[in-house]
N, C-alpha and C positions, 0 to 999 in steps of 0.2 A: 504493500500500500504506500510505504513511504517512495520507492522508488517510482511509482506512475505519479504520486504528487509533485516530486523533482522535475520530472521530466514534464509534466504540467504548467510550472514555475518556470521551467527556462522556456517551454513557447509562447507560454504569455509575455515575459521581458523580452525577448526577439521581435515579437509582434509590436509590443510598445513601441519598441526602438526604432524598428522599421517605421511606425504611425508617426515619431516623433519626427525623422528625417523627411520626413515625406511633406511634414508640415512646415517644417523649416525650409525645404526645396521652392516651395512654394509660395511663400513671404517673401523669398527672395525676388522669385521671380512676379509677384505682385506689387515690389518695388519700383522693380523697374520699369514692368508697363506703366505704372502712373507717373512715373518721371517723365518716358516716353508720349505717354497721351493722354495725362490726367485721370481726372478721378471716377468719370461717367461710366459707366460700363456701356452705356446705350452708344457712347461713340466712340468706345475704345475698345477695339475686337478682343485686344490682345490681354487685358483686363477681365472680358467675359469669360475667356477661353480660363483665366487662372482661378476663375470665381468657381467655372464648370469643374475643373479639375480638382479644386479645393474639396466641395461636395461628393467626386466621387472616392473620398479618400478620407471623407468623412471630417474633414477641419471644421471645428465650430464657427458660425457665423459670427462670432465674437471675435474670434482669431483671423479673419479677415477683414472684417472692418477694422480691428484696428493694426493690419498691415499698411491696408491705404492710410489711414490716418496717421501709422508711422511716417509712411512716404511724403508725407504733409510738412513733414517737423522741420523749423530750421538745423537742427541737426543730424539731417539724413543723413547715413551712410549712402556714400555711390560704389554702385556695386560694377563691378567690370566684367565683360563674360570671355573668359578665354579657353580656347579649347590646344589640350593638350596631347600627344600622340606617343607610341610606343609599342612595346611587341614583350609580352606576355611568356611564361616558356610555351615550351613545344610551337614558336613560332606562329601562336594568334595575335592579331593583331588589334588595339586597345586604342579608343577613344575615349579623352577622359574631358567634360564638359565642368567648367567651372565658373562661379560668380565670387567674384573676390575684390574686397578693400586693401588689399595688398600683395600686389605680386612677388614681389620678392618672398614673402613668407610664403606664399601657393603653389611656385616651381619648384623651392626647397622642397617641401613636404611632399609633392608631388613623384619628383625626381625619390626621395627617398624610398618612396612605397615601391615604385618599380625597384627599385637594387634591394630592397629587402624581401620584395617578393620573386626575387630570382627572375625577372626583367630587364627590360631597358626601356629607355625615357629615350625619344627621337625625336628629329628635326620636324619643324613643321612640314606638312606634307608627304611628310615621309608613309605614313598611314593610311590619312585620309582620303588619297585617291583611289581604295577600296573599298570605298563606302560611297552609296547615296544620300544626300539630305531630303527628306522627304518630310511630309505631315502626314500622319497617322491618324484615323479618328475613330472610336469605337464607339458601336450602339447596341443596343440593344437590337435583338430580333423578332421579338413580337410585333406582330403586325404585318411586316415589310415583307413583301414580295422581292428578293434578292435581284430576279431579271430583269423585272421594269425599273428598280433602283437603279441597277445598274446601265442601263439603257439613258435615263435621268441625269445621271452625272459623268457622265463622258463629257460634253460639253464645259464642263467646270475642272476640267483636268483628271478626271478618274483616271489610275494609272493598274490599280486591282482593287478587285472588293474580292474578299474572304472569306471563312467563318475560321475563329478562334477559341479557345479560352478564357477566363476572366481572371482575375486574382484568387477570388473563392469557388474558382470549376464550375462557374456558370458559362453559357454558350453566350460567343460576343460573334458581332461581326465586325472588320475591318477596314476601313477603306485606305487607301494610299494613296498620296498624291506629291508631284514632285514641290522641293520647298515653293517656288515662287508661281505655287496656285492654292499656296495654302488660305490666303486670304478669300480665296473665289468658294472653296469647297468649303469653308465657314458659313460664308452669307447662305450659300445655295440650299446648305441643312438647316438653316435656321430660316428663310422663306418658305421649303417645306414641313416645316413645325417638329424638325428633327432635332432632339437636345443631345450629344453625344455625353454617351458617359467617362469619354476622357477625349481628349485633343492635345495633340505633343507633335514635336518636333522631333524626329528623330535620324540616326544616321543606321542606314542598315545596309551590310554587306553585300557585294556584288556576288563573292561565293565564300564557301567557307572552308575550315581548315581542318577537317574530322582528328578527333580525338580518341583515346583510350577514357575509361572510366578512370584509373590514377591521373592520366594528364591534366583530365576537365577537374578532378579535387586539384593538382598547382594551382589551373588558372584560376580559379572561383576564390582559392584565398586572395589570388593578388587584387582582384574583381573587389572582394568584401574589406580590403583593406581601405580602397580608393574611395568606397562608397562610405566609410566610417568617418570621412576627411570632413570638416564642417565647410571645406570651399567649393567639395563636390557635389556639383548637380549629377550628374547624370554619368554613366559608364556602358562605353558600348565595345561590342566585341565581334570577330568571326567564327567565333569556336560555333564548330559543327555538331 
């Protein structure tokens, strides 16, 4: 009994932790859309999209309101977003997205996770050109008829629609689109009365790198070391 309550224990603090970063990824990035475009949601996409994604991830409405209201304060922090590149063992290859009030402290710490995680920290570009920028946007599937959706949003840049997973192993569906249609496939689901349960930006692999089950435990520590950094937003990869 005592060892299932343990084990109880550390998935509920892992879940916390994950809930906590997830909240904090998202402040940040609630920052800086309103530096970017104020405080309106009604005219600030980039604002709604972090408002949408706050909900799906459950942040209290009190914890966003008063991110904008932070982004308000003569003493904002300004957050910089720098994206950072490298190569993982077993030669995957790692994008590591960051928002940071100080660079110097972000490439240190950064630079370090990779040599402790038995990586390397690379030249701009040296990565990225393995990846596409895309926007991603997940719904819900009730309702929607997948062919006429997708039939619908060709016009707005549809690049694939899917069906997925969710975080708790509900069915999602997926859409993709390359970045600089990502403002078009926003409006377009939102004139058809479509809410998405997340909207992100992401970088995903042209192909990937197939792994062993011990390789993918290397990379996944160096993966959970970068994602524990409080500069990191986001961590993406090609492991297969």
């Amino acid at each position: 009994m005592g060892r299932i309550f343990e084990v109880r224990k550390a998935t509920m603090f892992a879940r916390w932790d994950r809930m906590a970063k997830q909240f904090t990824r998202i402040g940040k990035e609630i920052v800086i859309a309103v530096k970017a475009g104020g405080t309106d949601p009604n005219s600030n996409a980039a604002l709604r999209r972090c408002i949408q994604n706050a909900r799906s991830v459950g942040m209290p409405k009190d914890r966003v309101e008063a991110a904008i209201k932070r982004a308000q304060g003569k003493e904002l922090i300004n957050y910089d977003e720098i994206l950072y590149e490298g190569y993982a063992p077993h030669g995957v290859a790692i994008l590591v997205e960051t928002a940071t009030d100080n660079h110097v402290r972000t490439v240190a710490n950064v630079k370090s996770h990779f040599t402790k995680g038995h990586g390397a920290m690379g030249n701009s570009g040296s990565v990225s050109f393995q990846f596409k920028k895309m926007g991603v946007f997940k719904l819900k599937p009730e309702g929607l008829n997948t062919d006429d959706l997708e039939l619908e949003l060709i016009d707005f840049g549809l690049e694939e629609l899917g069906e997925g997973t969710g975080e708790n192993g509900e069915d999602i569906l997926i859409i993709r689109v390359g970045f600089t249609d990502f403002g078009n496939m926003q409006k377009a689901l939102e004139e058809k009365g479509l809410t998405p349960i997340s909207a992100e930006v992401e970088w995903i692999p042209s192909t990937t790198v197939p792994v062993s089950d011990e390789q993918a435990e290397d990379v996944s520590k160096l993966i959970e070391r970068l994602e524990q950094d409080d500069d990191v937003q986001k961590v993406f990869h090609n492991m297969g």
